[in-house]
Structure formats: C-alpha cells, structure tokens
C-alpha positions in Angstrom: 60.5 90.4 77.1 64.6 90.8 76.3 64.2 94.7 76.0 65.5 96.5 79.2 64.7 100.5 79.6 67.6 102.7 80.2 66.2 105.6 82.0 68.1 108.9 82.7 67.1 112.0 84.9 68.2 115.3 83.4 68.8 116.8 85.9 70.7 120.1 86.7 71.7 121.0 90.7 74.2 124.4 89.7 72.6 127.5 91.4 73.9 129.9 88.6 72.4 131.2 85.0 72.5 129.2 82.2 72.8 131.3 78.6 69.2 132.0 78.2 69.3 133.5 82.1 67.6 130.7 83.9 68.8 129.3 87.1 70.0 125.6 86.1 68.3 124.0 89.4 65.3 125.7 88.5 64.4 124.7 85.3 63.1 121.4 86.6 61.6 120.0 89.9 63.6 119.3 92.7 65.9 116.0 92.3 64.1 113.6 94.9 60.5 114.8 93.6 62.1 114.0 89.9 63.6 110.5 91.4 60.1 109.4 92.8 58.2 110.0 89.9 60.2 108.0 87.5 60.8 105.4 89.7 57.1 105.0 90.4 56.4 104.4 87.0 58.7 101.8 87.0 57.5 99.9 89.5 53.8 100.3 88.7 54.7 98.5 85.5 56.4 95.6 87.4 59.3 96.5 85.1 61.9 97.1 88.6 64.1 94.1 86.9 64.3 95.1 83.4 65.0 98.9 84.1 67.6 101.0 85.0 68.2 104.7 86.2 71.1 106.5 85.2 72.2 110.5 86.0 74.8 112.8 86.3 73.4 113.8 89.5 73.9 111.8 92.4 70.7 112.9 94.0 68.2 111.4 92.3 70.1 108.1 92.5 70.5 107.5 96.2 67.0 108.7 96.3 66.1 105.8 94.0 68.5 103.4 96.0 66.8 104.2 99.1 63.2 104.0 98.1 63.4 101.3 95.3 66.2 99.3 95.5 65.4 96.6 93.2 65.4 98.8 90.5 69.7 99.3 89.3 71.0 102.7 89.2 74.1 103.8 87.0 76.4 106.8 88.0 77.5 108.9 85.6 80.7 111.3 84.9 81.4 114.3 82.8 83.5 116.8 82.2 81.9 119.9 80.1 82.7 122.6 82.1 81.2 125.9 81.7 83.7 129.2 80.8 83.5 132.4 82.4 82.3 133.4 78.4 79.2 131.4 77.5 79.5 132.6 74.4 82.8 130.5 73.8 81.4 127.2 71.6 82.5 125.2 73.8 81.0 126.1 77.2 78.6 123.4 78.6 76.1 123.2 81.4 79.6 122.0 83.6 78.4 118.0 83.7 79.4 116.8 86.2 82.9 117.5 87.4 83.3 121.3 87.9 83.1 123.1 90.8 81.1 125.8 91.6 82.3 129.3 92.7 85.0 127.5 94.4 82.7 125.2 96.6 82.7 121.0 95.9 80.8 120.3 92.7 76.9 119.8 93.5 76.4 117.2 91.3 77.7 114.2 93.4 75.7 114.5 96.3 78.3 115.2 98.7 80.8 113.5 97.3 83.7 115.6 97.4 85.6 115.7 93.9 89.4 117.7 93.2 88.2 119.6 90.3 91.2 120.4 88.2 93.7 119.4 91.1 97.1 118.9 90.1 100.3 117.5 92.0 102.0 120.7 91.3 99.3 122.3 93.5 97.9 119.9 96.3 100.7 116.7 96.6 99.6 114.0 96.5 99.6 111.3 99.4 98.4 108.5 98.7 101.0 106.3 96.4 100.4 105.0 93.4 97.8 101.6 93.8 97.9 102.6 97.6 94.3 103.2 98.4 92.7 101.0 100.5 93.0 97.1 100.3 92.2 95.7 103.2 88.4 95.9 104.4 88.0 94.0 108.1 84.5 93.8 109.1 84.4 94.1 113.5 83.1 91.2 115.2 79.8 92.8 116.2 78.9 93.9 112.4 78.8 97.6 113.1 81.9 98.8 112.0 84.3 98.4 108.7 88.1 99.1 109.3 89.2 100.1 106.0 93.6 99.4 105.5 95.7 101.0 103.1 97.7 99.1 101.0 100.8 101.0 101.5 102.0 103.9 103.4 101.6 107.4 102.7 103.8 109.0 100.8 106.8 110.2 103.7 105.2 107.5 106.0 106.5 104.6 107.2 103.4 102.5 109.1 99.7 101.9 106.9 96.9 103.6 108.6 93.7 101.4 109.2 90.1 103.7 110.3 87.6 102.7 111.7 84.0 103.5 109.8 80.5 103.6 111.4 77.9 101.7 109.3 75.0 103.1 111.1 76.0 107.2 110.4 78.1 106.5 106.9 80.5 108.4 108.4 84.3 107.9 109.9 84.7 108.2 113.8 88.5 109.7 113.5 89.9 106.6 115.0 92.9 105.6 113.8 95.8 102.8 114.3 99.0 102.3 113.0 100.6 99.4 111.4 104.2 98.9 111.2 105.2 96.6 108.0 107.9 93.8 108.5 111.5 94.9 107.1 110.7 93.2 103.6 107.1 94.3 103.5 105.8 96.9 100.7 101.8 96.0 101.1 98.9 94.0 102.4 96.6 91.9 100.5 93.9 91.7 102.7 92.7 92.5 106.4 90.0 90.6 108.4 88.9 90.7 112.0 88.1 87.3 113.8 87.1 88.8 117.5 86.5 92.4 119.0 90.4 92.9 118.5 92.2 90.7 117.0 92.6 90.3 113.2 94.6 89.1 110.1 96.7 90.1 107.8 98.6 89.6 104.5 101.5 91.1 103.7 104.3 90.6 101.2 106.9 92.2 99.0 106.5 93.0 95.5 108.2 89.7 94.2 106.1 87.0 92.1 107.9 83.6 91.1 110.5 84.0 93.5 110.7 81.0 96.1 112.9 83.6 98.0 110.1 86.0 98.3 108.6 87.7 101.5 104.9 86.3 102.1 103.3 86.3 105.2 100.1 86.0 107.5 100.3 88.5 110.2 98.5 87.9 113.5 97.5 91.6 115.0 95.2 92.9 117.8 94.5 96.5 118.2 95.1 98.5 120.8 94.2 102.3 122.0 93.3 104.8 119.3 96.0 106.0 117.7 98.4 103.3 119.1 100.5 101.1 116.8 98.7 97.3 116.8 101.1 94.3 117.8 101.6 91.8 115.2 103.1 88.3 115.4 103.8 86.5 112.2 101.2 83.7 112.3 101.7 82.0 108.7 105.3 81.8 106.3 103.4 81.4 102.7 106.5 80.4 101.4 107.3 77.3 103.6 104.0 75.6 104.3 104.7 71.6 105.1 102.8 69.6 102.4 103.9 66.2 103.1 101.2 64.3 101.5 102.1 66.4 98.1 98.9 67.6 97.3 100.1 70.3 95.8 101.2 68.3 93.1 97.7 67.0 91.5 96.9 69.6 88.4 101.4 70.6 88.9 102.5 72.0 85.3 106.1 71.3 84.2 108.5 73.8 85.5 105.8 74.9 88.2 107.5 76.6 91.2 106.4 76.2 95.0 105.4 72.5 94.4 106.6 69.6 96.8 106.6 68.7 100.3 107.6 72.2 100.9 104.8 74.0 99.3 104.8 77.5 98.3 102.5 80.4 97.8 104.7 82.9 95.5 102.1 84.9 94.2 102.1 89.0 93.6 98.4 89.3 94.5 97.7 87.4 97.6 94.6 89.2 98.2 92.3 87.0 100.7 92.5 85.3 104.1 89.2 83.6 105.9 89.1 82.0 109.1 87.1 78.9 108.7 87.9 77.5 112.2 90.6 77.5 115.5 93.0 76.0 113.6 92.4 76.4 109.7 92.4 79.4 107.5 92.0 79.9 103.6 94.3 81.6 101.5 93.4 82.9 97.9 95.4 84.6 95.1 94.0 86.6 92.3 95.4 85.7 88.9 95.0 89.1 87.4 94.4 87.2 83.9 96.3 87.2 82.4 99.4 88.6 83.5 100.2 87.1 86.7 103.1 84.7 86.6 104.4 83.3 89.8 103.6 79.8 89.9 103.8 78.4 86.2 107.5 79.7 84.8 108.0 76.7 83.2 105.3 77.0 80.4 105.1 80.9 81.0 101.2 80.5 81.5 99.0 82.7 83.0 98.3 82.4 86.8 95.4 80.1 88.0 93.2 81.1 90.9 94.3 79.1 93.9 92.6 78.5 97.4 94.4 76.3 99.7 93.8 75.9 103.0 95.9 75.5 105.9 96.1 74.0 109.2 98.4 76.7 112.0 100.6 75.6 114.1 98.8 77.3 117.0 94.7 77.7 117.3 93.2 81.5 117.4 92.6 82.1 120.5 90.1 83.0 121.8 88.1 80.9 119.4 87.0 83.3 116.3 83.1 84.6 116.0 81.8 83.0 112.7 78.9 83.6 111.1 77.2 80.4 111.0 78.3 80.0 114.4 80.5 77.0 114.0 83.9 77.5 116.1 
C-alpha cells in the first residue's frame, strides 16, 4: 500500500530522422492517444492517488491534466541535443531543450524556450530576481494582473498585465507604475474592487529602522496609463500602544515598542480582511533573513500582524466570504 508508480511517456514530437532513418514523431502513436491510454490504466486500477506521470513532452501531460486530474503529472527538462553529425558520440534524440530547424522546441507544448540564447546576442530585460511578484486577482475572478518586481532594464515604472483566465492568454493591456523615490520593488499586489488595489513596496534595506516600507493605495486607470497611488500604510511607524509587539521580543530585537516596526527585506503579502484592517506577512527566507532579531543574530521568524488604517477602503472591498 506505501508503493507509488512513477510512470513516464517516451515520447518523441521532432519531425526529423533519427540515426536509423525514422521520423522521431513517428515511431510511436500520437501524444494525446499515448496520454489516454496510460492514464486509463491508471484509473481503472483506482491507483489515480498513488501514481504519477512524468515526460519530456508537454503534450501528454496537459492531456493528462485535463482529462484526469487527480492523477499528478511531473515536467521534465533535458538538454541532449542532437549534432548536425549523428555519428558524433555524443548526439542525442535533442531532449527536450533544442530547437528545431530554427522554430521553438516542440517538446513543451507551446511553451516558447531561448535555446542557446545568450546576453551577448538577445539582451536581456528583465533584471536579475525581477520577474513577476505581484499576482492581483480582479474583483470579478476572471482576470489575473501579473506585476513585476522591478523595472525593466532602461525603465523606470514596473509594468502590471492584465491576463484572461478563460483563453490562457494576455489581452495586451498594460499599466504603468511609478515607484516612490526610495523604492527598488514590490512585495506583493492585490485588488480589493474593479480598480482599486494594493501594494507593497520597499527598498532593499533589512534591519534598518530607517528603511523605506510602504503600503501603496493604487486604482488603475485607462490602458496604458500610469495608475495613481497614495501611500496608504508607513510599515516602519505603525502606533502599537498596547506593546503587543513585545510578547515572544528577543533581546536586541529591532522595531519593537510603542512604535512598532516592520523592517523586513521580504514583505511579500498584503490581505484585506475588512474596511479598516489589513494583514501584512513577511517571508523569513530561512534561514538567512535578518531584520528583526540583530541582537542574537537569529534567523527571521514568519510574522503576520494586522493592522487597523487610519482611513476605511472605500468603497467597501469585495470579499470572498462576503463579509465587508
């Protein structure tokens, strides 16, 4: 009962000769015919919990996602490439990296992949640990509005898109968002109504009770247009006058006292619980976070605090369990 089957397809999607002459996608039936099959045993067995699907070609696993998703399916990646001289010992059957003939490699099922893209030839863009951070989810649950961390390289604003669940597929609308003069990143993005939204930002300090650390409050505008923003939340002065912040204090903690602190490098989540409260977690990054215990020069705990604003959202935020 404690044995699990690991099950892969092999698989092959390359239109060109292998080094006996056959045609790679031919030598087997076609990838969603292949998917079915093995997944049908599977389930015939009753075996969908204890069994898993792995390939090299994305095919067959979306097809088993989509069909039977109770059974797990594990991506693969390669690189064995296949030389222009198939008699070279090393030449491979080109799992699952390498283009083909030019043309996106056809083992990823769309998924587009740089084979053997360098800096020297395409620059790149994106800055390093700049991909997207933020993920907002609109009000209605149709869309996701995907944030970059930081700019692009030469930029000076992050660029949030807007994604359509229902087509998998980016509508090309765009906004722009300015950071604040000490701002290098955001931590997180969420939406709370149709246009308006939150957002964390900071600099790159941690431990530093002089650091930048703030809850932006944004609404979008027209495509394209830059959103307005109004700082909502200072993390770094939040009134604690009843000292909570002191119960499980080590010595030489920072940030603790009436005038609490959130000096953390990896702010990385805001929810709206209410009008007038949101909650604000770190990630600790364990072990190498340090911004709140300098004194003992321990690792970073995960913290959630929440906090009252000074102002209510308006208008009221649309939560899922329906409680404004």
């Amino acid at each position: 009962a404690q044995v699990r089957f690991n099950i892969e397809t092999k698989v092959n999607p390359r239109s060109d000769l292998d080094n006996h002459g056959e045609v790679y996608s031919e030598r087997t039936i076609a990838a969603d015919r292949f998917a079915r099959r093995v997944a049908r045993v599977i389930a015939r067995n009753d075996l969908e919990e204890r069994a898993d699907i792995q390939s090299f070609d994305f095919r067959t696993l979306l097809e088993v996602q989509e069909r039977y998703p109770e059974i797990r399916t594990v991506y693969l990646f390669g690189d064995f490439p296949i030389y222009a001289d198939q008699s070279n010992g090393d030449s491979d059957d080109s799992t699952n990296l390498q283009d083909e003939q030019g043309a996106n490699t056809p083992w990823l099922a769309g998924l587009y992949w740089p084979y053997r893209v360098t800096r020297l030839d395409h620059p790149f863009k994106a800055q390093s640990s700049g991909g997207f951070e933020g993920m907002a989810l609109s009000d209605d649950g149709r869309k996701l509005l995907p944030m970059l961390e930081k700019p692009l390289t030469g930029g000076s604003d992050l660029l949030i898109h807007e994604f359509q669940l229902s087509t998998r597929s980016y509508t090309g609308v765009h906004y722009h968002y300015p950071l604040a003069p000490r701002g290098v990143a955001i931590g997180d993005f969420i939406m709370f109504d149709h246009e308006q939204g939150l957002v964390i930002e900071r600099d790159g300090t941690q431990g530093n009770l002089d650091g930048f650390k703030t809850i932006f409050r944004i609404t979008l505008g027209s495509p394209g247009s830059t959103v307005d923003k109004a700082a909502a939340v200072d993390l770094m002065h939040i009134a604690d006058p009843w000292r909570i912040s002191r119960y499980g204090a080590q010595p030489g903690d920072v940030g603790i006292g009436r005038q609490f602190a959130f000096p953390f490098v990896t702010i990385e989540d805001v929810v709206v619980l209410d009008r007038w409260h949101i909650g604000v977690l770190n990630d600790n990054n364990f072990p190498f976070s340090l911004g709140r215990h300098l004194g003992t020069g321990k690792p970073d705990d995960n913290e959630f605090i929440i906090i009252r604003l000074d102002e209510p959202l308006h208008p009221a935020p649309c939560l899922p369990w329906g409680n404004n």
